[in-house]
C-alpha positions in Angstrom: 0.0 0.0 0.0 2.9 2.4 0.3 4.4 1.8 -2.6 1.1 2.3 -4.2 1.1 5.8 -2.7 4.1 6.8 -3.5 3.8 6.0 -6.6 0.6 7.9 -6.7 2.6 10.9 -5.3 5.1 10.6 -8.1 2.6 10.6 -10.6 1.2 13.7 -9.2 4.3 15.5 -8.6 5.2 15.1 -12.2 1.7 16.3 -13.7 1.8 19.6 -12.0 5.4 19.9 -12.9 4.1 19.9 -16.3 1.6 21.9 -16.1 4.0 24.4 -14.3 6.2 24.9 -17.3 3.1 25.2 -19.6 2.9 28.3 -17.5 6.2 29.1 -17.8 6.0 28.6 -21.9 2.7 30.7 -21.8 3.7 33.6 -20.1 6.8 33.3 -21.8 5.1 34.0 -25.2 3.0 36.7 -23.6 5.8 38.5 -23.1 7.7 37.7 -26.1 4.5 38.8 -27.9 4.3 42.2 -26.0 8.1 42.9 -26.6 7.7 42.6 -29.9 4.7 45.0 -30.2 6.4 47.2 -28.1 9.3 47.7 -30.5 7.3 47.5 -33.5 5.8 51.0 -31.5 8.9 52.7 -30.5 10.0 51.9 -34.7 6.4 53.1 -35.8 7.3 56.3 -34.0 10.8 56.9 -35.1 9.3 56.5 -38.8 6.6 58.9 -37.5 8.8 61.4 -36.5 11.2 61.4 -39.5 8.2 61.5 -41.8 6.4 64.8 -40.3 7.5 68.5 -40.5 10.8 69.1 -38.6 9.7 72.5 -37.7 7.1 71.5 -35.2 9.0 71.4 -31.7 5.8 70.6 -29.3 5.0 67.3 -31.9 8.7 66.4 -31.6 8.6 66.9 -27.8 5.5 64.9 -27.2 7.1 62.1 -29.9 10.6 62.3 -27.6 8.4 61.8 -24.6 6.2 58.6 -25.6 9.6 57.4 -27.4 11.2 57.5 -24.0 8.1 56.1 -22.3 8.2 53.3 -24.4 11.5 52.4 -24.6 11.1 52.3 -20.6 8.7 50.0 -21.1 10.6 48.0 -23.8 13.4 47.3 -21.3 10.6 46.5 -18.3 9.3 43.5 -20.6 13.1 42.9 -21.8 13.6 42.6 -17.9 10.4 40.4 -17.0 10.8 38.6 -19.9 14.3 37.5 -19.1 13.2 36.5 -15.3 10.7 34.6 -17.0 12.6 32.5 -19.4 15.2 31.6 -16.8 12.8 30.3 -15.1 11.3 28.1 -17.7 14.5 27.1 -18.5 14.9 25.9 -14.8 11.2 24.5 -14.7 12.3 22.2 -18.1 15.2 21.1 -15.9 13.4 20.1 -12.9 11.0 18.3 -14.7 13.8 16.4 -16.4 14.8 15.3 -13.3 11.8 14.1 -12.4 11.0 12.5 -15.5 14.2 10.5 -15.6 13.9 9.5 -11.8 10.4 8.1 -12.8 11.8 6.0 -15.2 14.4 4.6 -13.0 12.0 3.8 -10.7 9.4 2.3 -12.8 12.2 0.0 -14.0 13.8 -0.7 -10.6 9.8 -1.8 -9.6 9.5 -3.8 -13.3 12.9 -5.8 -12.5 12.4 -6.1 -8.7 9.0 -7.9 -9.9 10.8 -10.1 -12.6 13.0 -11.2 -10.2 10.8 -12.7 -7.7 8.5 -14.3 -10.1 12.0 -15.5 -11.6 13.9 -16.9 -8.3 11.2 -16.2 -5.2 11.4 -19.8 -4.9 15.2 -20.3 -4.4 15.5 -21.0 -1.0 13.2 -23.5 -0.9 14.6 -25.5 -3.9 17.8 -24.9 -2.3 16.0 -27.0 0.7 14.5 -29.7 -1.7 18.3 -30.6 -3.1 19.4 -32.5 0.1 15.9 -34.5 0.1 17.4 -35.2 -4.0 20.9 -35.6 -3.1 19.4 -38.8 -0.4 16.9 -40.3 -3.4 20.2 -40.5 -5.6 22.4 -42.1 -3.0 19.6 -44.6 -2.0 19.6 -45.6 -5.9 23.0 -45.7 -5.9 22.8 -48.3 -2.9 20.2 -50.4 -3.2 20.9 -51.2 -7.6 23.8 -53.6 -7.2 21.6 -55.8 -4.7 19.6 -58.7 -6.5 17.0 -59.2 -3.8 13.5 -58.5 -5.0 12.5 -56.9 -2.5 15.2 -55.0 -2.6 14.7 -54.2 -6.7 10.9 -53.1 -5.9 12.0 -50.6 -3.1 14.4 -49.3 -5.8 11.8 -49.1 -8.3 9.8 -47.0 -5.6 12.5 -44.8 -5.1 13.2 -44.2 -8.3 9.7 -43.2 -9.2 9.6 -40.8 -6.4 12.8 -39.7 -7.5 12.3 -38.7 -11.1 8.9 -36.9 -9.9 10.7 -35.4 -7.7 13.2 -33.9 -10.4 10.2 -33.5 -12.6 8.7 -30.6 -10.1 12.1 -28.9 -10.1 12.8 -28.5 -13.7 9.3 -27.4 -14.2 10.3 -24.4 -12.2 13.5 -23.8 -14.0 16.0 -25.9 -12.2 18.7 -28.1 -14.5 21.6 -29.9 -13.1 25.1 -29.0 -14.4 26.6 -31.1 -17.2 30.0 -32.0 -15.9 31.1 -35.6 -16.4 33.5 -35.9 -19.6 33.5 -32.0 -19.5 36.5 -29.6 -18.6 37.1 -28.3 -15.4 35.1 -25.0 -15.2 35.6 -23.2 -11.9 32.6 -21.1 -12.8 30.4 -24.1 -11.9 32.5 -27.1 -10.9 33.6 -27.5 -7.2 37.2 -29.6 -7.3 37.3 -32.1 -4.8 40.4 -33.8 -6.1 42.6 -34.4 -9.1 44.1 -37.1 -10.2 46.5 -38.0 -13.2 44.4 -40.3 -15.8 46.4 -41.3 -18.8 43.0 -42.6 -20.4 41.9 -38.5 -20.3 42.8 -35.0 -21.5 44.4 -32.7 -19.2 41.3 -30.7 -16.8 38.7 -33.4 -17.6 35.9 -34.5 -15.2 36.4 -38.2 -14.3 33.9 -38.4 -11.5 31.1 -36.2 -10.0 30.2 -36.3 -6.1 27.9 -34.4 -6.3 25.6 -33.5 -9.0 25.3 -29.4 -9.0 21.9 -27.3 -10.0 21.1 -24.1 -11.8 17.8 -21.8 -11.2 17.5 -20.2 -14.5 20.7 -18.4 -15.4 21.6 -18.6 -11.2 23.8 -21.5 -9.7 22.2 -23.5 -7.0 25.8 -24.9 -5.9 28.2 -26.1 -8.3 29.0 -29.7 -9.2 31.6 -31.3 -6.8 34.0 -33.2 -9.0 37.2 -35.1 -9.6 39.4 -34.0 -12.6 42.4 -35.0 -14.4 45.8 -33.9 -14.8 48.6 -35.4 -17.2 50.2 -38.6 -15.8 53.8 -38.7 -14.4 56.2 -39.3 -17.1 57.8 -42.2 -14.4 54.3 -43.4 -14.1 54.2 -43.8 -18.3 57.3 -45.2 -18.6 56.6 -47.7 -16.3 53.6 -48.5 -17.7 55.7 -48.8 -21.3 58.2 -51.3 -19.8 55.6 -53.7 -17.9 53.9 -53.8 -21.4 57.5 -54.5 -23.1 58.3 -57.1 -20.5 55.1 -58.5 -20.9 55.4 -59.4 -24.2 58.8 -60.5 -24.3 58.2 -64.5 -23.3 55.3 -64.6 -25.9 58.0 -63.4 -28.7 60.3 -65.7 -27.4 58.0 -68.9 -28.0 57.3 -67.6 -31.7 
């Protein structure tokens, strides 16, 4: 309800900042229109004067007199004039301002919104991933036994497990790809690394722990094993068992 109202307050601020510097523009013109019929007078009058006889002094004195009334005048509406366009100028900038600060706040509120629609529900998936985590390792457990009673309980779990993980990528969750991928701090967790001749260098051998994404958010990253190159002592080794290996087989042939 606040933010209703202050909203509501904005909105009103702004109008009648408008509709002050339609004022300002107004009377601005009123003035621009009364300076320019005043000096269209004082030049009527100068042509006046130069067109009439020059020998009569009381017309010219009553001309220099409503000359120099009007000229006084001239410079009052220069003068009001003025005041009144640095004013617009500084009504235009205020509601400027105000116009921009709207907008940043009518996009703060339009993202603020987004974002709750988008990951309201974060901490409570965040909950849900140890109640998955406990599904997995139960699979994990109970598949090498050949009991059937053991086989049905997994097939229970399993369902329960894949509804489960059903809910959660209907609300945007995904697990992060990472076995057979390359080691990407942005989203893996290394728990260990270990040479492998049998990968490339920064290679995921084994995850520990499967890791989730909420939209474009992580979750928590994938906990994971990852090669490194193999000693060369451990290769050469390897090369000379082979070697020996073979030796009593060429012998026979």
């Amino acid at each position: 309800m606040i933010e209703i109202e202050n909203d509501e307050a904005k909105d009103s601020e702004t109008i009648g900042t408008e509709e002050e510097g339609l004022e300002s523009i107004q009377a601005g013109d009123e003035l621009e229109a009364a300076l320019r019929e005043a000096e269209e007078a004082v030049d009527q009058r100068a042509a006046d004067r130069a067109a009439g006889p020059i020998d009569a002094e009381d017309g010219n004195s009553a001309d220099k007199m409503t000359i120099e009334l009007l000229s006084q005048e001239l410079q009052s509406l220069k003068a009001d004039y003025d005041t009144a366009l640095a004013a617009k100028v500084e009504e235009d900038d205020k509601l400027l301002r105000l116009t921009a600060e709207f907008e940043n706040f009518r996009r703060r509120t339009l993202k603020e919104k987004q974002d709750t629609f988008k990951y309201g529900h974060q901490n409570l998936v965040k909950d849900l991933l140890a109640t998955v985590d406990n599904l997995e390792r139960a699979v994990v457990h109970v598949e090498g036994n050949k009991d059937g009673d053991f086989q049905s309980l997994l097939q229970g779990v399993e369902l329960v497990q894949r509804e489960l993980l059903g809910v959660l990528t209907k609300h945007g969750v995904e697990n992060i790809e990472a076995e057979g991928q390359l080691f990407d701090p942005n989203v893996h967790e290394a728990m260990a690394q270990i040479p492998s001749p049998d990968h490339p260098e920064n290679t995921v051998i084994e995850v520990l722990q499967t890791g989730y994404m909420l939209r474009d958010r992580m979750l928590r990253p994938a906990r994971v094993v990852f090669s490194k190159a193999a000693d060369e002592g451990t290769e050469q080794q390897g090369s000379t068992e082979v070697e020996q290996g073979e030796t009593p087989g060429d012998g026979e042939s």
